[in-house]
VOPA-472959 format. One record per residue (C-alpha): residue number from 1; z, y, x. Coordinates in steps of 0.5 Angstrom, whole numbers, plus 500, padded with zeros to 3 digits. Each point is the difference from the previous one (the first is absolute). Layout:
N
@pos = NUM	pz = Z	py = Y	px = X
...
//
This chain:
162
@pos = 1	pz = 920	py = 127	px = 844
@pos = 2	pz = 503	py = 507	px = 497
@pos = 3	pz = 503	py = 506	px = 504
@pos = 4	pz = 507	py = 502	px = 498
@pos = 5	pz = 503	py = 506	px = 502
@pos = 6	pz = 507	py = 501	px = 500
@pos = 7	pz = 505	py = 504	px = 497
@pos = 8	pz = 507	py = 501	px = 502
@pos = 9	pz = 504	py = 504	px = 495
@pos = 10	pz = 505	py = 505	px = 501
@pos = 11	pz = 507	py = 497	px = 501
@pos = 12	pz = 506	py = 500	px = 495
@pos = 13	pz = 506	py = 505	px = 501
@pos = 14	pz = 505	py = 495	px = 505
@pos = 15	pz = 494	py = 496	px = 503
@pos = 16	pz = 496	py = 502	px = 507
@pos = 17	pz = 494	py = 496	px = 499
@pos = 18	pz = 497	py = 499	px = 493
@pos = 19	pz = 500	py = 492	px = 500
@pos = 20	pz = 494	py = 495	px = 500
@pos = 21	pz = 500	py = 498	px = 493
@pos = 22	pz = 499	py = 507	px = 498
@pos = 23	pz = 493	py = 501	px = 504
@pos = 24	pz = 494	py = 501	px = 496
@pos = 25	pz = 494	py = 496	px = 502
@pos = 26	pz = 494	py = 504	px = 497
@pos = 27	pz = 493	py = 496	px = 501
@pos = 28	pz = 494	py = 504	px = 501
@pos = 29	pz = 494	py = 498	px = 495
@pos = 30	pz = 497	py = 500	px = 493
@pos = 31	pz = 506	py = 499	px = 495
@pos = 32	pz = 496	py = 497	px = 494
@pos = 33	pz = 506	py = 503	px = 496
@pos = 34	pz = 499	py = 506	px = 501
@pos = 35	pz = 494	py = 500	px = 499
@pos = 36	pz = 501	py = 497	px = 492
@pos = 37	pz = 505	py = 504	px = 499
@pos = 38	pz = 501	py = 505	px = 504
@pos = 39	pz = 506	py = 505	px = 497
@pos = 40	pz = 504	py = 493	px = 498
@pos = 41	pz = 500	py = 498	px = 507
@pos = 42	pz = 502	py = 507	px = 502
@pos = 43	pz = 505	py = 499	px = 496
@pos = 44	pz = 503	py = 493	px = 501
@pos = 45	pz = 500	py = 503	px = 508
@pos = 46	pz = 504	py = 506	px = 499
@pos = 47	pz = 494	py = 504	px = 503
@pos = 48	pz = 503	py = 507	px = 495
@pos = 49	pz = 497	py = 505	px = 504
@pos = 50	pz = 493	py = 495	px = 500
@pos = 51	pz = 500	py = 499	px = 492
@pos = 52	pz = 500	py = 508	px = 500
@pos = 53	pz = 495	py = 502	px = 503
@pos = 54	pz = 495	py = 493	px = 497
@pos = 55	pz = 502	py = 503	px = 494
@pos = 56	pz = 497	py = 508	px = 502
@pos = 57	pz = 495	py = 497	px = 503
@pos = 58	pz = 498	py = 496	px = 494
@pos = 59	pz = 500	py = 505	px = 495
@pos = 60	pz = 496	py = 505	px = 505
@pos = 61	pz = 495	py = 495	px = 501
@pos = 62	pz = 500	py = 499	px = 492
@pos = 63	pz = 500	py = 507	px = 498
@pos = 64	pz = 494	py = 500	px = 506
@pos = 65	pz = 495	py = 495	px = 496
@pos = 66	pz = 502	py = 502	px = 494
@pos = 67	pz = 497	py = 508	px = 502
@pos = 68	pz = 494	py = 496	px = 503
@pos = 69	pz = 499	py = 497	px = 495
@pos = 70	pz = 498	py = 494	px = 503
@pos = 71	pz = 498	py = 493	px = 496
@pos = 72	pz = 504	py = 495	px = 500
@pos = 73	pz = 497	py = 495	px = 505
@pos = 74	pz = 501	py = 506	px = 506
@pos = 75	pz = 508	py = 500	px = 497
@pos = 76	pz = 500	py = 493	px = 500
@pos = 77	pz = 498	py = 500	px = 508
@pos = 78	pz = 505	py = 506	px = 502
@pos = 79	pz = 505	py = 495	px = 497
@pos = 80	pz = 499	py = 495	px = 503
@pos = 81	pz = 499	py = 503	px = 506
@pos = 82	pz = 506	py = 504	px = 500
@pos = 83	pz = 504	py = 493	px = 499
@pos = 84	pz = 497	py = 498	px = 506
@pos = 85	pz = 502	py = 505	px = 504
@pos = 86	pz = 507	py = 499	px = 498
@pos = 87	pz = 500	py = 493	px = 501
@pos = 88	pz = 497	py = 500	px = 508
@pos = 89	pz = 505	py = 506	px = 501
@pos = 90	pz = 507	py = 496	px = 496
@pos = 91	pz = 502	py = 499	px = 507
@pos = 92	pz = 500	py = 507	px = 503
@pos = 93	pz = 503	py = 503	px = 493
@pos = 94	pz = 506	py = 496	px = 501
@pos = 95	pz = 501	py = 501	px = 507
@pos = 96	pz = 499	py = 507	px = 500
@pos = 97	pz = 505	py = 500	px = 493
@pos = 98	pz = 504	py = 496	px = 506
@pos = 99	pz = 500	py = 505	px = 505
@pos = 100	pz = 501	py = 506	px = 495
@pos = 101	pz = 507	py = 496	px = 498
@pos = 102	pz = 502	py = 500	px = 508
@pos = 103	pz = 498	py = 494	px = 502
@pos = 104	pz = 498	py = 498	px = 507
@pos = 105	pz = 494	py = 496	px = 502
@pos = 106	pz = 502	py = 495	px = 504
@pos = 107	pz = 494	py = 496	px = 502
@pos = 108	pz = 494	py = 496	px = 498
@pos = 109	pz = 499	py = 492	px = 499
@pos = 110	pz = 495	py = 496	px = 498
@pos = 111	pz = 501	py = 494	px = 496
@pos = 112	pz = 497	py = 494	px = 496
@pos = 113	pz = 506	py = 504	px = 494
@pos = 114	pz = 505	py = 503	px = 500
@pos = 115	pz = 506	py = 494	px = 501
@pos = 116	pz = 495	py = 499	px = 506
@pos = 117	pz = 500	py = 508	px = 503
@pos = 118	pz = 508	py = 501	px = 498
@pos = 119	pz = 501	py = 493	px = 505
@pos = 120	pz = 495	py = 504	px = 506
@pos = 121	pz = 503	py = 506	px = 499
@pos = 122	pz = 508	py = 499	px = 500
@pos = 123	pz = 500	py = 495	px = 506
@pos = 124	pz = 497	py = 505	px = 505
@pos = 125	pz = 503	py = 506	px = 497
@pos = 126	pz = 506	py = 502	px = 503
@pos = 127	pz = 505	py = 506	px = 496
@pos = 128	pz = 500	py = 505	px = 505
@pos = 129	pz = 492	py = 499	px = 502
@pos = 130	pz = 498	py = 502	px = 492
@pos = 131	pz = 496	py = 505	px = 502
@pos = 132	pz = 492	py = 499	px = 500
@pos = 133	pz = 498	py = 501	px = 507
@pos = 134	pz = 505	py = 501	px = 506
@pos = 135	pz = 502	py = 507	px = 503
@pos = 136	pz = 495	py = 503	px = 505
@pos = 137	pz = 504	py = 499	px = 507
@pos = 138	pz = 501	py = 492	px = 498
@pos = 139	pz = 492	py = 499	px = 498
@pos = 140	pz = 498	py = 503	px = 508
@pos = 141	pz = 502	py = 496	px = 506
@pos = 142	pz = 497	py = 501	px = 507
@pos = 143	pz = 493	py = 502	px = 500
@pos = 144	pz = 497	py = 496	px = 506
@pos = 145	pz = 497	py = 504	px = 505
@pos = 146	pz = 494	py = 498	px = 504
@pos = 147	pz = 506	py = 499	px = 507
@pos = 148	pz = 503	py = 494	px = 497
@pos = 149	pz = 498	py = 494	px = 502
@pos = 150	pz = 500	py = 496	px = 494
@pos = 151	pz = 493	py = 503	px = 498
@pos = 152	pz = 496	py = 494	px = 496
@pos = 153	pz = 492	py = 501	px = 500
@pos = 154	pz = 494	py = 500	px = 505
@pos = 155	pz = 502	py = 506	px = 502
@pos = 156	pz = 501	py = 502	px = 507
@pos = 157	pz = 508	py = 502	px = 503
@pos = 158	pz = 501	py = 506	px = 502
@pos = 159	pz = 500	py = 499	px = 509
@pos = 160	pz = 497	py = 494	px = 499
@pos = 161	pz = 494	py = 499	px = 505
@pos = 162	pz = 493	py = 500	px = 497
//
């Protein structure tokens, strides 16, 4: 089963909420794609500000084998590990151009694919609950004290004869 997180985008002029069709569901793992064709994959999600900064750490890491002087085995390597790289770190370059656009993390689902997570998640979501986690005052309740009579356990009650 992948992980999916779940990104709300900012809503349109004459909307309250952004509406469901619009989310983006960004699945976390290894992207093949990304990792053959990196730039091009970049490209093809719109990933700009990514693409930019690949291409100056390409040429650094170029320039940085080339002053070195290295043989082409170890050139081969570094590649191939910088392929690597960008092809288990896909899902975090894409939320993170996400979340620099203005977009809102919505929650995580998990799911067999992505038809399967969108079902999951879109039949427990609710617009005004889109945030993550509930505020702080909502997530305390009572904290039981030890006077109260419902205590579980082979704990003795308070005033209870022994």
């Amino acid at each position: 089963m992948a992980v999916y997180t779940v990104h709300e985008p900012l809503p349109r002029k004459n909307e309250a909420s952004a509406g469901p069709e619009r989310f983006a569901f960004v699945r976390d793992g290894f992207y093949f794609w990304a990792f053959v064709l990196g730039p091009v994959w970049m490209l093809w999600r719109r990933l700009w500000l990514v693409t930019l900064i690949y291409f100056v750490i390409a040429i650094a890491l170029g320039l940085g084998l080339w002053v070195l002087r290295t043989n082409e085995a170890v050139r081969v390597v570094i590649w191939f590990l910088f392929a690597l790289l960008i092809g288990f770190e896909a899902g975090t370059l894409r939320r993170w151009t996400l979340t620099r656009r203005g977009w809102k993390n919505a929650g995580v689902v998990v799911g067999d694919d992505v038809e399967t997570a969108e079902r999951r998640f879109f039949s427990a979501w609710t617009p005004s609950a889109s945030t993550p986690y509930p505020p702080p005052s909502a997530s305390l309740g009572k904290i039981p004290s030890a006077s109260d009579s419902q205590i579980v356990g082979l704990f003795p009650q308070p005033g209870a004869p022994r």
